[in-house]
C-alpha positions in Angstrom: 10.7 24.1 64.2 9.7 27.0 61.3 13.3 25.1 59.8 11.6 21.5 59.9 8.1 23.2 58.5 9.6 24.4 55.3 11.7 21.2 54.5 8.7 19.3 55.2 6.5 21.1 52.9 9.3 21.3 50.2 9.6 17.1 50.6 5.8 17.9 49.9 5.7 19.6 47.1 8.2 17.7 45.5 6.6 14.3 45.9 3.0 15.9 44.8 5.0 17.3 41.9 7.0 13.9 41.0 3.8 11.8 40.9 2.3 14.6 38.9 4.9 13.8 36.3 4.2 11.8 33.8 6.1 8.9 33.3 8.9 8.0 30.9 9.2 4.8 29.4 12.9 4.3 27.1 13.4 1.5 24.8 15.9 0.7 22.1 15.0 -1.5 18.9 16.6 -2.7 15.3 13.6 -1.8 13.4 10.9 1.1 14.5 7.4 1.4 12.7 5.3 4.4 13.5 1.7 3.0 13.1 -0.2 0.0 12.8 -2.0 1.0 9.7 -1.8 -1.6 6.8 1.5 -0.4 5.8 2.4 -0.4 9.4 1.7 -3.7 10.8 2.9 -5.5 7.5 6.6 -4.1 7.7 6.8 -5.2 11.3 5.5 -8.4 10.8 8.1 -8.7 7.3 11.0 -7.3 9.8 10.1 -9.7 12.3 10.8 -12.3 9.8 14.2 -12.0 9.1 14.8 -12.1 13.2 15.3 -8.5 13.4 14.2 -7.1 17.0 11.0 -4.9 15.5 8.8 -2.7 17.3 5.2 -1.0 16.2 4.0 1.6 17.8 0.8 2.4 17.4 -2.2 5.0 18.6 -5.5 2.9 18.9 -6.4 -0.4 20.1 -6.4 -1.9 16.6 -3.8 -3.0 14.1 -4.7 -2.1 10.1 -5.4 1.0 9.6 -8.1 1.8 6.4 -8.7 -1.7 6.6 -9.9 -1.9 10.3 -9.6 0.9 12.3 -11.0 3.5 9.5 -13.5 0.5 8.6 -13.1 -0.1 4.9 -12.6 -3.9 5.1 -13.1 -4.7 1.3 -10.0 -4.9 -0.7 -9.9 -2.9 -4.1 -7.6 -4.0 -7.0 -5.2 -7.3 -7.0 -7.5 -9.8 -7.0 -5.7 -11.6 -9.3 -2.0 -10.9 -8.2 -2.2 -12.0 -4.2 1.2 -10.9 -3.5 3.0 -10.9 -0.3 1.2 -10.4 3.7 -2.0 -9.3 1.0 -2.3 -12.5 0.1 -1.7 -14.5 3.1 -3.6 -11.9 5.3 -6.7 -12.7 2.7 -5.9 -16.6 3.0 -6.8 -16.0 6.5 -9.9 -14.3 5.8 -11.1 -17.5 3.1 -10.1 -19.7 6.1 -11.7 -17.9 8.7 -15.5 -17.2 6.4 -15.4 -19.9 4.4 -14.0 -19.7 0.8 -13.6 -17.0 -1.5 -17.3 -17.1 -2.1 -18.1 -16.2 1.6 -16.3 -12.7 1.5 -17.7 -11.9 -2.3 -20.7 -10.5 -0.4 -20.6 -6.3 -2.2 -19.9 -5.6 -5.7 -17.6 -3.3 -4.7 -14.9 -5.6 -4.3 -14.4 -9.3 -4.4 -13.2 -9.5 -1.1 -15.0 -8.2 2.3 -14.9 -8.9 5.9 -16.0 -7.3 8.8 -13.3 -4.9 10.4 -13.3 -7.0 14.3 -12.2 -9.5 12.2 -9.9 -8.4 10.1 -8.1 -6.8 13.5 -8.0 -10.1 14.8 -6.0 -11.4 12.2 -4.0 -9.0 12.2 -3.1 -9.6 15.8 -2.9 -13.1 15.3 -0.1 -13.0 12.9 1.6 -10.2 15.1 1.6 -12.5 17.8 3.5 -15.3 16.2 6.3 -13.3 15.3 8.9 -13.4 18.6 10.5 -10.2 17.2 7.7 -8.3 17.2 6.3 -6.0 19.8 3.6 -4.3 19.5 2.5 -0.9 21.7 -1.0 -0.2 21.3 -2.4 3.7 22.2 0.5 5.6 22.3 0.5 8.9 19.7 3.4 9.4 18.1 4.9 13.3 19.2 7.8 13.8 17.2 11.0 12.4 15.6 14.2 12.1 17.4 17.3 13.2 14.7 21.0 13.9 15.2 22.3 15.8 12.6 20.4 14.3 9.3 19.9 10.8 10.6 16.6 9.7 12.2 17.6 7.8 15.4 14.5 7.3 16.8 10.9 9.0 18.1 8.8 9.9 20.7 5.2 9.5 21.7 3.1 9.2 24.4 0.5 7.4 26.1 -3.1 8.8 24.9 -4.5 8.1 29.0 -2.0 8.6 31.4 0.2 10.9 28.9 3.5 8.8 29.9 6.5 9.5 28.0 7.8 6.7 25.5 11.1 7.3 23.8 12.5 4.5 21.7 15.6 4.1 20.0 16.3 2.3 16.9 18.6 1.6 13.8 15.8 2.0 11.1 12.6 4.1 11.5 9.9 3.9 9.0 6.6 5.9 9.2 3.8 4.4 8.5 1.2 6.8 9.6 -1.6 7.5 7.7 -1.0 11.4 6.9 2.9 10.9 6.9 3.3 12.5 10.5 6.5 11.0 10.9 8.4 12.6 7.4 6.5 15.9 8.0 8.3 15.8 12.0 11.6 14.5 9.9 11.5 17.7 7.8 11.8 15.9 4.9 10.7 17.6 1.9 6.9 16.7 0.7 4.0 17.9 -1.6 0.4 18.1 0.1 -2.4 18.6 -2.8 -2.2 18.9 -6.9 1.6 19.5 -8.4 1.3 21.2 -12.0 2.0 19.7 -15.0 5.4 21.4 -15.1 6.6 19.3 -12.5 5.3 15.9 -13.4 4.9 16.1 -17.1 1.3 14.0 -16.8 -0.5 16.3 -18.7 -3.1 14.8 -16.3 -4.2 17.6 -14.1 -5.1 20.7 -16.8 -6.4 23.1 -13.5 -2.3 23.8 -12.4 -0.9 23.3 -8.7 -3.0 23.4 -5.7 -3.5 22.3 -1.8 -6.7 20.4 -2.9 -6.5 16.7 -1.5 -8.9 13.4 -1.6 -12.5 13.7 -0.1 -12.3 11.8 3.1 -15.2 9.5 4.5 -15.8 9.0 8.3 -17.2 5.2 8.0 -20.0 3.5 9.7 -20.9 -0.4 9.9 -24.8 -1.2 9.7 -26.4 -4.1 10.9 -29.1 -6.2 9.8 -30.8 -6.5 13.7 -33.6 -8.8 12.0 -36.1 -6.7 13.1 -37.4 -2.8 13.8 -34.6 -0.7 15.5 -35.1 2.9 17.1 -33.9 5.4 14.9 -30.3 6.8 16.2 -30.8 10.2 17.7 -31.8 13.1 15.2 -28.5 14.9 13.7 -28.6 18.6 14.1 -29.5 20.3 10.7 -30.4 16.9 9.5 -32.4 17.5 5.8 -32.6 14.8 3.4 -32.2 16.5 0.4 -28.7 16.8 1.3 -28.6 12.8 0.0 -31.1 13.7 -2.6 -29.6 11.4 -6.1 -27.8 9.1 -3.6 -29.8 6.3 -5.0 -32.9 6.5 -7.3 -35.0 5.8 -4.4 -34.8 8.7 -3.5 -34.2 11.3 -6.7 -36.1 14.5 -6.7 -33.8 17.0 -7.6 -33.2 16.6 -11.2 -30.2 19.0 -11.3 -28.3 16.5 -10.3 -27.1 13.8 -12.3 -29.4 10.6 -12.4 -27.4 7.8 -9.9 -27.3 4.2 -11.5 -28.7 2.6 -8.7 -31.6 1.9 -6.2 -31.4 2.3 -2.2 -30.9 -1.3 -2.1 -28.1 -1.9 -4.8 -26.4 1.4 -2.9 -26.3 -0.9 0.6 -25.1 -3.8 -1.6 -22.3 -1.9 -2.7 -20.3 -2.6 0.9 -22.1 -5.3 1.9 -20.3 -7.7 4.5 -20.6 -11.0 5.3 -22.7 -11.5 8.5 -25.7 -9.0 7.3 -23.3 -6.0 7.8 -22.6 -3.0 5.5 -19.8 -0.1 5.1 -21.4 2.9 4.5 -18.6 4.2 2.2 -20.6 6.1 -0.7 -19.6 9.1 -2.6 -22.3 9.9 -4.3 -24.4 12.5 -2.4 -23.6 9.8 0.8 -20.5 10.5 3.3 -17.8 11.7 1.5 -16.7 15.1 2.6 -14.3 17.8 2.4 -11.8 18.4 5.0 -8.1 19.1 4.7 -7.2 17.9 8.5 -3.2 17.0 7.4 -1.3 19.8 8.8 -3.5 20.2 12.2 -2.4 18.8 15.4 -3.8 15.3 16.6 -6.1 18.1 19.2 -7.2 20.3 15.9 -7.9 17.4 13.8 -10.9 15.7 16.7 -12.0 19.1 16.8 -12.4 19.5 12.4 -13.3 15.6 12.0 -16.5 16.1 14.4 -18.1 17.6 11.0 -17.4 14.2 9.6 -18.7 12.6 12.2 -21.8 14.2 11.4 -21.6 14.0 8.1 -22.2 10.5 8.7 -24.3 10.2 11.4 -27.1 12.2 8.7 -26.4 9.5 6.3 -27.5 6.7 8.6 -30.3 8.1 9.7 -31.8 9.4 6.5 -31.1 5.4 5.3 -33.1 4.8 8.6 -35.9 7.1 8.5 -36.3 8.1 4.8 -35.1 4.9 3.0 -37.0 3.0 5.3 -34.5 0.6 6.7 -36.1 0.0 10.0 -34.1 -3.2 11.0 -30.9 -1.5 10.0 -28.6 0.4 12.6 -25.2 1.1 13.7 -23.5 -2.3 14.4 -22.6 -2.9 17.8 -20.0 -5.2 17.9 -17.3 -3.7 15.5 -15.8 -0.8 16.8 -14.9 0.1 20.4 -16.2 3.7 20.2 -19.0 5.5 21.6 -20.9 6.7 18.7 -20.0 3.3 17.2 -18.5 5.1 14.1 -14.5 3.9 13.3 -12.2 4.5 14.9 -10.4 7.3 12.6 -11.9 8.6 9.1 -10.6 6.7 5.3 -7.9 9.4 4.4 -7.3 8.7 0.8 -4.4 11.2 0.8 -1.7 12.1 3.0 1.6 14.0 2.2 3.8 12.4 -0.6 7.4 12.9 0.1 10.3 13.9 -2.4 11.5 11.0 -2.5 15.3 9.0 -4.4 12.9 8.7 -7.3 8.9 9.8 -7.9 6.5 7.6 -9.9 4.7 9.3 -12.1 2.0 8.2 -14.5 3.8 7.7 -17.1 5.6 5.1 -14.9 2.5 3.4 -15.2 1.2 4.4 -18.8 4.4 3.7 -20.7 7.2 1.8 -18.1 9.1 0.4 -20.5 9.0 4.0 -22.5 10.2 6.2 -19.4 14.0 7.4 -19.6 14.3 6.4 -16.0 13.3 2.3 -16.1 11.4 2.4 -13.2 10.0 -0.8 -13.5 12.9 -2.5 -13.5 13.0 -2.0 -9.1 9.0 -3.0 -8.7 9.2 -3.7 -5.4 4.9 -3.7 -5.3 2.2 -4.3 -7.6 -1.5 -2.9 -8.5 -4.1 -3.2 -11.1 -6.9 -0.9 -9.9 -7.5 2.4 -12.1 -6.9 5.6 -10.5 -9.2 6.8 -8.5 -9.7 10.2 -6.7 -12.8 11.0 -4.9 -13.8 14.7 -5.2 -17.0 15.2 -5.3 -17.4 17.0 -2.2 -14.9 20.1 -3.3 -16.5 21.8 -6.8 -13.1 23.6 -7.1 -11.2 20.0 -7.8 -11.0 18.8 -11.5 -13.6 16.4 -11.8 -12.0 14.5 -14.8 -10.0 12.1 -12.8 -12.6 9.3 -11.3 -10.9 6.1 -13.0 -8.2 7.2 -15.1 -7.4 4.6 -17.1 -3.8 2.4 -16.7 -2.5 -0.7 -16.8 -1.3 -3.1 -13.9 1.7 -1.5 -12.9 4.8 -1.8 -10.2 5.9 0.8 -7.6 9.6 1.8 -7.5 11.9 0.9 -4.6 13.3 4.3 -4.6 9.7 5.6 -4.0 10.2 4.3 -0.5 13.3 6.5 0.3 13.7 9.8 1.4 16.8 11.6 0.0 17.3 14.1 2.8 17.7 12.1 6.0 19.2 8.7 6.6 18.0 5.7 8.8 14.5 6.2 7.6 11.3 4.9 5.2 8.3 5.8 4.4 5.5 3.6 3.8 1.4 4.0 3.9 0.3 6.5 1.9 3.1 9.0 1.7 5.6 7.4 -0.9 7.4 9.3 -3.8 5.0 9.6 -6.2 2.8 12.3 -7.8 -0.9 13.4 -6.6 -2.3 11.4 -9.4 -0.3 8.1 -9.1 -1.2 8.6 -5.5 -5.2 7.7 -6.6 -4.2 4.1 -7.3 -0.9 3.4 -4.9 -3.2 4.3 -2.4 -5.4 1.4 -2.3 -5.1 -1.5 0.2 -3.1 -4.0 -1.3 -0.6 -1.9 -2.4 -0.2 -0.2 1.0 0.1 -3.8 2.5 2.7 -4.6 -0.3 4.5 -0.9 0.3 4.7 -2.0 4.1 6.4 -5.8 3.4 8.7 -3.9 1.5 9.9 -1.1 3.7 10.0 -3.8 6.5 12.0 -6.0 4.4 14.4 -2.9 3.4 14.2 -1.5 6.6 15.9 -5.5 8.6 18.1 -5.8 5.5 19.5 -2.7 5.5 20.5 -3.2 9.3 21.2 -6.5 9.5 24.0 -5.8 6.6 24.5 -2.2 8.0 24.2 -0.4 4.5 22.0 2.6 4.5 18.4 1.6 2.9 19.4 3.8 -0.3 22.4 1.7 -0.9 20.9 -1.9 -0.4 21.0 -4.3 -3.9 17.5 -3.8 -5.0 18.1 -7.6 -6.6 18.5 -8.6 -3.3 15.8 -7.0 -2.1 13.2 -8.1 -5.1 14.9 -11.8 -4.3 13.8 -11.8 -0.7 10.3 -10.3 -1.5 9.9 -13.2 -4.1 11.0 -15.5 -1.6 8.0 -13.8 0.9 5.5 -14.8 -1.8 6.0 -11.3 -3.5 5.8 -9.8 -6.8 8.1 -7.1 -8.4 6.2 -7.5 -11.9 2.3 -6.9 -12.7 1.7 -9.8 -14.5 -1.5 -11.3 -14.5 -1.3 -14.2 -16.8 1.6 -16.1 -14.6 0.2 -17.2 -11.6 2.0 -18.1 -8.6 1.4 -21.5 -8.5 3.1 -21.7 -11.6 6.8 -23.6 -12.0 8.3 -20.8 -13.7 6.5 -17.7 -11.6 9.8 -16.4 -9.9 11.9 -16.8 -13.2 9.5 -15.1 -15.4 8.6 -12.4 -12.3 12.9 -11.6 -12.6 13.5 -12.0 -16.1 10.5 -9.1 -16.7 12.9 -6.8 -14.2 16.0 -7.0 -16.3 13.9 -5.6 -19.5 15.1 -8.7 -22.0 11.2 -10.0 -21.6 8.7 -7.1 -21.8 5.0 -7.3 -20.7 1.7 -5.4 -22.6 -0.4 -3.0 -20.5 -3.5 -3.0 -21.2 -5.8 -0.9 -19.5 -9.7 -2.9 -19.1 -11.7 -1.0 -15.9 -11.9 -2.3 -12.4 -8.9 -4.9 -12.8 -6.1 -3.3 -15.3 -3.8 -6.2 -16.5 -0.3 -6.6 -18.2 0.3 -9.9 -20.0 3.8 -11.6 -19.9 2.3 -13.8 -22.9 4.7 -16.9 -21.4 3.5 -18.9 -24.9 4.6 -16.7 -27.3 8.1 -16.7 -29.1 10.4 -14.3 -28.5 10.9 -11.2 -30.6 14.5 -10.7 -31.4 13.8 -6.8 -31.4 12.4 -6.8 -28.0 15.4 -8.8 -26.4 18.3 -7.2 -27.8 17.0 -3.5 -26.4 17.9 -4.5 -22.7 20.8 -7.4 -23.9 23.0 -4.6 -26.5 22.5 -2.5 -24.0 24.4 -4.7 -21.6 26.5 -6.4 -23.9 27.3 -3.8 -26.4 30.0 -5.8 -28.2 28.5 -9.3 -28.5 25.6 -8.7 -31.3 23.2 -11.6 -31.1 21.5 -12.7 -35.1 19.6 -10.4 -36.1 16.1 -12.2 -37.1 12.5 -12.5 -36.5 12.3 -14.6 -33.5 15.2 -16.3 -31.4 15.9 -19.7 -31.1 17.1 -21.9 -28.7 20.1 -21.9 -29.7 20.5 -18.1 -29.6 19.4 -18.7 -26.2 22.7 -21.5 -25.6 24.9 -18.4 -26.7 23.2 -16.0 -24.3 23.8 -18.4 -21.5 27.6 -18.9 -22.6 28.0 -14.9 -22.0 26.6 -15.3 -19.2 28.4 -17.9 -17.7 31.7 -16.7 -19.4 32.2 -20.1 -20.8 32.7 -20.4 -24.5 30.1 -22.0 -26.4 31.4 -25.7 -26.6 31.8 -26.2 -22.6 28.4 -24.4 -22.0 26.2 -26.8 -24.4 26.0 -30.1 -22.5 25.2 -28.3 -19.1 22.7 -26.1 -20.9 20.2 -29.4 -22.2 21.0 -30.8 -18.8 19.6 -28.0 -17.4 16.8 -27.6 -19.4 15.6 -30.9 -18.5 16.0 -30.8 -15.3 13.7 -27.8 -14.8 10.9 -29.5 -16.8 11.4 -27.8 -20.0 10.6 -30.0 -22.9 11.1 -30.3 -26.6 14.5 -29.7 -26.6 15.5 -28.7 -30.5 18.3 -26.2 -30.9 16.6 -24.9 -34.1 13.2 -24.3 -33.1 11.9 -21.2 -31.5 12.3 -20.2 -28.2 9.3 -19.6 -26.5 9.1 -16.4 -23.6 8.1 -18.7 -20.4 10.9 -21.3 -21.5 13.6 -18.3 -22.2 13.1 -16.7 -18.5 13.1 -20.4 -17.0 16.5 -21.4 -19.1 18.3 -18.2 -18.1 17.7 -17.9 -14.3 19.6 -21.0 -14.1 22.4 -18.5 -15.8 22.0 -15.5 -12.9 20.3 -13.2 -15.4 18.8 -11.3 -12.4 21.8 -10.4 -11.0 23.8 -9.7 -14.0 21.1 -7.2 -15.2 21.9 -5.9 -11.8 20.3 -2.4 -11.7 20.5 1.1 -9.2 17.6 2.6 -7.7 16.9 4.8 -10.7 16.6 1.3 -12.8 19.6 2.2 -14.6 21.9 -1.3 -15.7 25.2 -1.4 -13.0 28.9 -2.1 -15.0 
């Protein structure tokens, strides 16, 4: 009997303490993505697209990160240059509001929506990819390595705390503070590098830990008429938002703001009567370094933001007088009705194959490592750090002034471990660079490519620092991409891909030129082209066949390029040549007249030029 007692209880305990056990889930995949963010959900949907099984794992309810989930649904930059998943995922948005017209609501940027909505696009185009899975509110734990490759990761369900372990060939984290790289132990900075490392001559106060002001966001809504005012925030004072606006300006200290309490609302103002409260001026910015806490550490520190924001709407409330304004209750599936995570506008950058640096931006074709010549992304918006919220960061950098620029394919790539790529936020490139990569259209952009790098590389079974970056650049152009910043050669335009690859072998070179909100670099397709300019990248190439030296080349000059190209002599190349320049719509056909630049890129792509001005990941020129 006492026998039968203690097996019984044993059977006991050990059931009780099996169903206490969480559970464990195991799947395997071709292509992991840590996090929906932007980033995130673009790479598996670009994965998915090649047929590679993809999975995205991700820790809310929503899918897009800084554009939905953090609640900053206006797009800064690239207006003018809708590359890639960016510019479909913004097609939907015209489609869905109206026209380009309906989402040109703030004059912050030319294109807002409200966050709901932008999630259910998202979705949407998630859910017509059949290899795509997505995994919603499961936190990503850790990494899973063997030796220095990344084979996989863990995470677990944020309820029930059940165990998910997947499996996969390629792993690329797209988390918004680079929680994946930091688990990978892959070599990153976190803050301000000094010039000694970067050269920039950018950032005069030396190295530091100091990162981005970060802003917990919160939609209004225009109720149409008198709404209670939300509960009073402990330690609320209003002077704490005094120079905000010039509404409300008492403290003359403080530098006069440019505009009134309703211009400041007009700044993020959404379709639908809706606003972002986003504003860094004396608004709901703040100061909080949360990147190397745990996920429990970070809820704890980002309550302050919370609050932060919580003043802000009620002094707009109670002290601006917006009575019929209040926290929107149909956006975001929280309590306080806040987003669902804060805007981090920095994370940790990792060392990366390569690191872009400003003068990657300031000088490209200038730079001893051509950078440009792998763009695997574009952006045209000025860098921009926020840091008004910590006195001890320089307070020189608020819209640096660049040109459009590219990102570098090697920015996406780790050196230490294999099998993985990093996208979001936490690419190779310096704390500076960082204030204009960061921005959402290059993050979307970043993401296509690591999902496109991430199925290529498996499908073919090369590591992703070994893939062809022509091939790559090839199938991002064929996904409606760009690899060059050029903002006078629209897509719709016949010759778009040829003069978009022709710009990445360095014959054709663009001119930054820095102008404000929307930085540009003009391919000038209707000039002629400058002998000096072409033979840099062509001698450099083909050191022992000297083209004329003169002023401009001609079209003829441009019948001997293609015969070294071909490898056909001269004679046997000519009647193909005219035959192809008529067939691809190229007129005036005169062998003695000048060649102009959108007619030279068309005429040679029918010659390979791409791919014989093959480069490496550093942008050097392959034998």
């Amino acid at each position: 009997m006492k026998k039968h007692l203690i097996l019984s209880l044993i059977c006991l305990l050990s059931f009780q303490f099996t169903q206490s056990q969480p559970s464990v889930e195991n799947l395997q995949t071709e292509v992991l993505v840590i996090g929906g963010s932007a980033s995130g959900i673009s790479a598996g949907i670009q994965s998915a697209r090649l047929g590679v099984n993809t999975l995205v794992v991700e820790a809310t309810p929503w899918l897009g990160g800084m554009l939905t989930s953090a609640g900053v649904p206006a797009f800064d930059g690239n207006n003018a240059m809708p590359a890639g998943l960016f510019g479909e995922f913004r097609q939907h948005l015209y489609d869905y509001y109206g026209g380009a017209n309906a989402v040109s609501t703030g004059w912050v940027s030319n294109t807002l929506f409200e966050p709901h909505i932008g999630d259910s696009i998202f979705k949407s185009m998630a859910h017509k990819e059949k290899y795509l899975i997505v995994k919603y509110q499961y936190q990503f734990k850790s990494v899973i390595k063997n030796g220095y490759t990344i084979i996989g990761a863990e995470f677990y369900e944020i309820n029930t705390g059940a165990k998910l372990i997947v499996k996969a060939k390629r792993v690329i984290d797209a988390t918004e503070l680079g929680d994946g790289l930091a688990s990978a132990k892959v070599p990153y900075d976190l803050g301000m590098e000094s010039n000694d490392v970067t050269g920039e001559q950018v950032n005069l106060a030396g190295a530091n830990d100091i990162i981005q002001d970060i802003t917990y966001v919160g939609i209004l809504k225009d109720y149409g008429s008198p709404q209670p005012l939300i509960a009073r925030p402990i330690n609320y004072d209003s002077t704490e938002f005094d120079g905000s606006n010039t509404s409300f300006y008492k403290d003359t200290n403080r530098k006069r703001p440019s505009v009134d309490a309703k211009k400041m609302l007009e700044y993020g103002k959404l379709p639908n009567n809706k606003y972002m409260l986003n504003w860094p001026i004396y608004g709901n910015d703040i100061y909080l370094n949360v990147v190397e806490k745990t996920p429990k550490q970070r809820e704890q520190l980002l309550e302050q933001a919370k609050q932060q924001t919580l003043r802000f709407v009620y002094f707009i409330q109670k002290d601006l007088g917006f009575k019929n304004l209040s926290l929107a209750d149909d956006e975001f599936p929280t309590k306080d009705k806040l987003a669902l995570y804060p805007y981090h506008r920095e994370s940790r950058r990792m060392h990366g194959m390569v690191r872009m640096l400003v003068q990657h931006i300031s000088k490209p074709f200038d730079t001893p490592q051509p950078l440009y010549t792998t763009g695997i992304a574009v952006g045209d918006y000025p860098v921009d750090h926020h840091h008004k919220k910590n006195s001890a960061a320089p307070q020189h950098l608020e819209f640096f002034p660049v040109p459009s620029f590219n990102i570098p394919l090697g920015a996406l790539i780790p050196k230490a471990v294999s099998n993985f790529i990093v996208a979001e936020k936490s690419i190779s490139v310096s704390n500076i660079v960082n204030g204009t990569t960061r921005l959402q259209p290059c993050v979307m952009q970043i993401g296509q490519a690591a999902g496109l790098l991430a199925a290529l590389s498996s499908k073919n079974n090369i590591a992703p620092k070994n893939i062809s970056v022509r091939q790559l650049q090839q199938a991002l152009l064929d996904a409606n991409g760009y690899i060059m910043p050029y903002k006078d050669v629209i897509q719709k335009d016949p010759y778009f891909k040829a003069i978009q690859k022709i710009g990445a072998t360095g014959l054709l070179r663009g001119v930054g030129v820095p102008t404000g909100w929307a930085n540009a670099t003009y391919f000038n397709p209707n000039e002629k082209v400058k002998f000096n300019e072409f033979s840099i990248a062509w001698n450099k190439k083909f050191a022992s066949t000297q083209i004329e030296n003169k002023n401009e080349l001609i079209i003829n000059d441009a019948l001997f390029v293609a015969a070294k190209l071909s490898n056909t002599s001269l004679e046997k190349t000519k009647s193909s040549f005219e035959q192809k320049w008529e067939m691809i719509g190229l007129k005036n056909y005169d062998l003695q007249r000048p060649i102009l630049r959108y007619e030279l890129a068309a005429i040679l792509d029918q010659y390979n030029v791409f791919n014989i001005f093959d480069v490496d990941i550093y942008g050097k020129y392959k034998n």
